[in-house]
N, C-alpha and C positions, 0 to 999 in steps of 0.2 A: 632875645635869648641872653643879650650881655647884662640886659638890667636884672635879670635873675640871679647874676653869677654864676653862671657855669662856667667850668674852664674853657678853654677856645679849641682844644682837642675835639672834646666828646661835641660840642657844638659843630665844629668843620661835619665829623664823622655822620652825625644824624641828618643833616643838610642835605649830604652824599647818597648814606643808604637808605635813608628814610621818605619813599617817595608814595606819599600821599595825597590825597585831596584838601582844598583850601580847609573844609569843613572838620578835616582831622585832625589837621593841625593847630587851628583854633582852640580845637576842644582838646588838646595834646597841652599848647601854653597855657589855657585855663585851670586844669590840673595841677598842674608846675607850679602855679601860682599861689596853690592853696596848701602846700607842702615847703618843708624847712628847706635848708641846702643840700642837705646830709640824703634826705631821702630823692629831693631833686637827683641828685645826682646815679643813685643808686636805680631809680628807675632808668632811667638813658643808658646804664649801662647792661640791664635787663633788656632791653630794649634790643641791644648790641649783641647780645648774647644769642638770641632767638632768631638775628638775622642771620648770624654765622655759620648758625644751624640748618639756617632753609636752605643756604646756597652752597652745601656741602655737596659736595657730587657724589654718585651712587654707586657703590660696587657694582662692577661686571660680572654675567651668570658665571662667567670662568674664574674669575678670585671669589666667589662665592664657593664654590664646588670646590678651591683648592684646602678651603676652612674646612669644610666636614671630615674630622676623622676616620680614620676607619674602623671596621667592628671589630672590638675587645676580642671576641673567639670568633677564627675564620671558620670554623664547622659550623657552628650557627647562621652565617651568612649565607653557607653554602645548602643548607637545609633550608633556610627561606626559599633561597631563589625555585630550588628545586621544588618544594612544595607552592609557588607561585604560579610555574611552569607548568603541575597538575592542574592547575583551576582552570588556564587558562584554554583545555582542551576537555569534553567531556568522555569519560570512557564507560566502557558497557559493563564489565566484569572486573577491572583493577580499582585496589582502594575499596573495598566492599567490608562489610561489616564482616565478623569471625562467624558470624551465624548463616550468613548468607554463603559463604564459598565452598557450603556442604550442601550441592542439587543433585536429584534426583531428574536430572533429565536423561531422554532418553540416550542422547550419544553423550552422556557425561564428560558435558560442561567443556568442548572440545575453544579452542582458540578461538579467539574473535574474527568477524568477518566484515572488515569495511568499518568506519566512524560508527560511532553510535546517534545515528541520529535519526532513529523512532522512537515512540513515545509510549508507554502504556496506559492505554484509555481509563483502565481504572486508579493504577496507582502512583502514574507517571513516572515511573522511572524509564532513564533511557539506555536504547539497546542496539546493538549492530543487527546488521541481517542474520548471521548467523543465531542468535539467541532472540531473535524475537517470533512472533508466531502470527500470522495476518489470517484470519477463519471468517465467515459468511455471518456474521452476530444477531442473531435473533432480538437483539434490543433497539437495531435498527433498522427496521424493513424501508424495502423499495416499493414506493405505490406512486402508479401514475392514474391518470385521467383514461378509460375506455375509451380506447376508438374502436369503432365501427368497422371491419373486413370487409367491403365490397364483393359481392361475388362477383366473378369473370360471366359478362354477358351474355347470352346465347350464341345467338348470330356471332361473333368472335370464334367459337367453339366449331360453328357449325359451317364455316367458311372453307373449311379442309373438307368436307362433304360434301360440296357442292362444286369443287374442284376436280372429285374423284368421280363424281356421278356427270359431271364433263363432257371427261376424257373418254367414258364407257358411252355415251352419247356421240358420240366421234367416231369411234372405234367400228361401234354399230353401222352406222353410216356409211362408214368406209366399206363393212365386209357386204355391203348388201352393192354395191354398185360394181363387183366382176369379181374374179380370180384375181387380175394385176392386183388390185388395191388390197387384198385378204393379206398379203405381207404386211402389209404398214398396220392392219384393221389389229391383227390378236395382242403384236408387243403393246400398243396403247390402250386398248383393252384392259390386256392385265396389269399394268403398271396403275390402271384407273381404279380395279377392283382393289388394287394392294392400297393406293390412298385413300379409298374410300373406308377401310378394316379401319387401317388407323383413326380415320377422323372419327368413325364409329367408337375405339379404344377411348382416345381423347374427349367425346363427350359425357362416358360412361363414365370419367374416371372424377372422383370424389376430391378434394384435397382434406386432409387429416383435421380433425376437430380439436383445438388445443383452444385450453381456457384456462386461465387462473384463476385464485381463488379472489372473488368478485363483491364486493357491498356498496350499498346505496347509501349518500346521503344526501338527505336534503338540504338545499341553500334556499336562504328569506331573498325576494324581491322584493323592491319598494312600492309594488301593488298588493302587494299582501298576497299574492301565492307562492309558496312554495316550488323549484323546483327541480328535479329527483337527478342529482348526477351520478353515474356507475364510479368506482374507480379498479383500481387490480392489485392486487399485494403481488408481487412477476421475482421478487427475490429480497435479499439483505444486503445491505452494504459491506463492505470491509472494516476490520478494526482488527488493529497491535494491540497483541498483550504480552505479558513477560509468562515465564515457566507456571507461576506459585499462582497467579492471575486466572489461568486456563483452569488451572485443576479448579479453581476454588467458583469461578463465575459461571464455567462450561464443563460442567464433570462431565454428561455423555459425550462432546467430544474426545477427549482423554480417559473414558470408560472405552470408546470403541477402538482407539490407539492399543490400548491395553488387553482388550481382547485379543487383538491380531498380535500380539508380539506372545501372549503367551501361548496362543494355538500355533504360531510359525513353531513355536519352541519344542512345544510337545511335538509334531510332526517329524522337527527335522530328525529327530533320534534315529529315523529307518534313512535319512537321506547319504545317499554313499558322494566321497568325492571322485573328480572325473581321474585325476592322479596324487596319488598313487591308486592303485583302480579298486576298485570297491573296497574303500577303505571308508568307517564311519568317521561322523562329524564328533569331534571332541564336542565338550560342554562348554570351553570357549570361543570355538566357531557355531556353536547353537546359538548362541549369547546373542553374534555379531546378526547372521541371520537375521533373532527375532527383533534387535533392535532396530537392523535397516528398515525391516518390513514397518515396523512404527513410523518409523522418520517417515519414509516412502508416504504413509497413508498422509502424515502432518504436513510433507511439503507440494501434495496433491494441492493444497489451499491456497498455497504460494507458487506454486509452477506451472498445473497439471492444468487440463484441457476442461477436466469435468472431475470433482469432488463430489463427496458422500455426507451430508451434513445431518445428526441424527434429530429428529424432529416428534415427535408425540410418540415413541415406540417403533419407530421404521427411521430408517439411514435414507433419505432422500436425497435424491440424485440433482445434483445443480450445475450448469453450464455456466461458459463465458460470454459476454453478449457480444465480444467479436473476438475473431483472433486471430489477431497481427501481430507484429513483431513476434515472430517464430522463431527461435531457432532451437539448435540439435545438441541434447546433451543426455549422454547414453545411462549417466550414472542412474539419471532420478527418472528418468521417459524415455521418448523415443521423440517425442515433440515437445517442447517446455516454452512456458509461453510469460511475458512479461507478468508483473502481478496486477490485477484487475480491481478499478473501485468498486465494484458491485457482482454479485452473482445471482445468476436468474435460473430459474425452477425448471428441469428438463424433463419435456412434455411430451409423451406417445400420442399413438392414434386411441379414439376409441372404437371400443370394440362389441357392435351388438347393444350401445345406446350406454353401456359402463367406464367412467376414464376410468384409465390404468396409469398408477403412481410410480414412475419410476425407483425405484431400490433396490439395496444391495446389502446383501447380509456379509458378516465374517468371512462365511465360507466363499461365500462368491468372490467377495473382492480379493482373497487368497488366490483361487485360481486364477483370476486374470493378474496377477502379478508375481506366481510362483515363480514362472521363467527367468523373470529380472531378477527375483531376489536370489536364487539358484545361480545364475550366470555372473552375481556379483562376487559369488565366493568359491568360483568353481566347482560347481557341485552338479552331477550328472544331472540332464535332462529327459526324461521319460517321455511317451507317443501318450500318455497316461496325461500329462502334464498340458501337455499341446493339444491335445482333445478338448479337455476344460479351460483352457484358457479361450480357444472359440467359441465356449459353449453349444458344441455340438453333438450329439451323442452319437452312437452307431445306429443304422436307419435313418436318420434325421438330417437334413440337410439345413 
């Protein structure tokens, strides 16, 4: 390094900070070699300059954060955060377009109930409990594989008959061997003849013929026959929609909503309150009436034991396939039951070789829920009312 001239400074310094391999430094004096004094020198202190650089130590995150100014307008700051704050939580009905916060639902767009966190199958928007709507969807039926019903065997059946024809074998017995024994002979007797009726009732009795709506299809084996499996369409699934959703995907559900609120409407005009006493219903306790009785029918879908789902021209009757977790809430039932993923077809007897399709027209489902929707708003109850609501007429039991 001295035969090139460099001063003994920058030479001690590169010594020091300069800690490279033999092969760098070769090719570090090779260079040197090929350059004046002037520019010699000026590299080395390039050199010096780069290292001063790497071993500079780094700010801490807290003298970093003490560098960031702060924002020019605090109302701007305070409108981000706030607006950060919204994103950070999704809501059902706040923050909605200008077009959107004019609905026509039935209880007009009442407060939120719970997170919004259901989804709308068709246009995904998301909704709390209170503004969403869960119905039976005919775009997704329930079909299982047919099983086979066992009938209940004879002999099982006919076991309580030969129990009862026994006892009267006994009895017999008994009353033919004196007076003493004619005590014990008649009670076992008749006690034999009464299980023998029964076991007679019991074998006689049918259980109800329920089927659903049933098709066959064939499956290929790898022997090249075909073959024929049954299956059952037994109900639809559930699915969330929003207000605008229902009307537009499911009109006859909200055609038969719609019925029932405008016949509650018409009706209630004769209906008197309990006090002040035979006083009529204004036109805004009509209002409330025919809107509960809508709700009542829409939250039958979400609460109710058994809903009305209208299907090819008839309101078909659909059950829950179990029902548990029960409990009691007087507003919307008498029994209210969690909400169910699937609803299944509810099936009578037949009668004289014809099934009979459960339904329920307007009128019907009126009277079995006049009582509720009356005792929702104080409004006298009629023997007229509680007639129909059994569906029982005079004579008829």
């Amino acid at each position: 390094m001295k035969s090139l001239e460099i001063p003994v400074n920058l030479v001690e310094y590169l010594i020091i900070n300069f800690d490279k391999s033999d092969k760098t430094w070769k090719k570090l004096l090779d260079e040197l070699r090929e350059l004046s004094l002037n520019n010699r020198i000026e590299v080395i202190k390039i050199i010096q300059e780069k290292a001063s650089k790497e071993k500079k130590p780094k700010k801490a995150v807290s003298e970093l954060r003490k560098d960031i100014k702060p924002a020019r307008f605090p109302e701007i700051q305070e409108l981000a955060q706030i607006i950060l704050e919204r994103e950070r939580q999704v809501k059902c009905l706040d923050n909605e377009l200008a077009y959107k916060e004019v609905s026509e639902e039935f209880d007009q767009r009442q407060e939120c109930i719970g997170s919004a966190t259901y989804v709308c199958h068709h246009c995904g928007r998301n909704m709390c409990a209170q503004h969403s709507y869960w119905i039976p969807d005919i775009e997704f039926p329930f079909i299982m594989k047919k099983t086979e019903v066992k009938a209940e065997p004879i002999p099982a059946k006919a076991g309580i008959l030969c129990f009862g024809l026994f006892l009267i074998i006994i009895g017999a017995m008994l009353f033919s061997m004196g007076y003493y024994m004619q005590t014990y002979a008649i009670p076992i007797t008749i006690i034999g003849v009464l299980i023998l009726l029964v076991g007679i009732a019991n074998l006689l009795k049918k259980k109800p013929i329920v089927s659903y709506p049933t098709f066959v299809k064939k499956m290929p084996t790898k022997w090249g026959k075909d073959v024929q499996v049954k299956y059952e369409h037994k109900g639809y699934y559930t699915a969330v929609h929003c207000w605008e959703c229902l009307k537009v995907h499911h009109e006859p559900i909200f055609n038969y909503a719609l019925k029932i609120l405008s016949s509650v409407y018409e009706e209630s005009k004769n209906w008197r309150k309990i006090l002040p006493r035979k006083k009529k219903l204004n036109d805004t306790e009509r209002v409330n009436c025919a809107t509960y009785a809508a709700n009542r029918y829409l939250n039958e879908f979400k609460f109710g034991k058994n809903c009305y789902l209208p299907l090819k021209g008839i309101n078909r009757a659909m059950t829950r396939p179990t029902f548990e977790n029960r409990y009691k809430n007087a507003v919307i039932s008498k029994e209210v039951y969690n909400p169910t993923p699937v609803w299944i077809f509810l099936l009578q007897k037949r009668k004289k070789g014809a099934k009979k399709v459960p339904k329920r027209s307007v009128s019907k489902w009126i009277d079995k829920n006049r009582i509720a929707i009356k005792e929702r708003y104080e409004v006298k109850v009629t023997q007229t009312d509680r007639t129909k609501a059994t569906g029982r007429q005079k004579g008829k039991k």
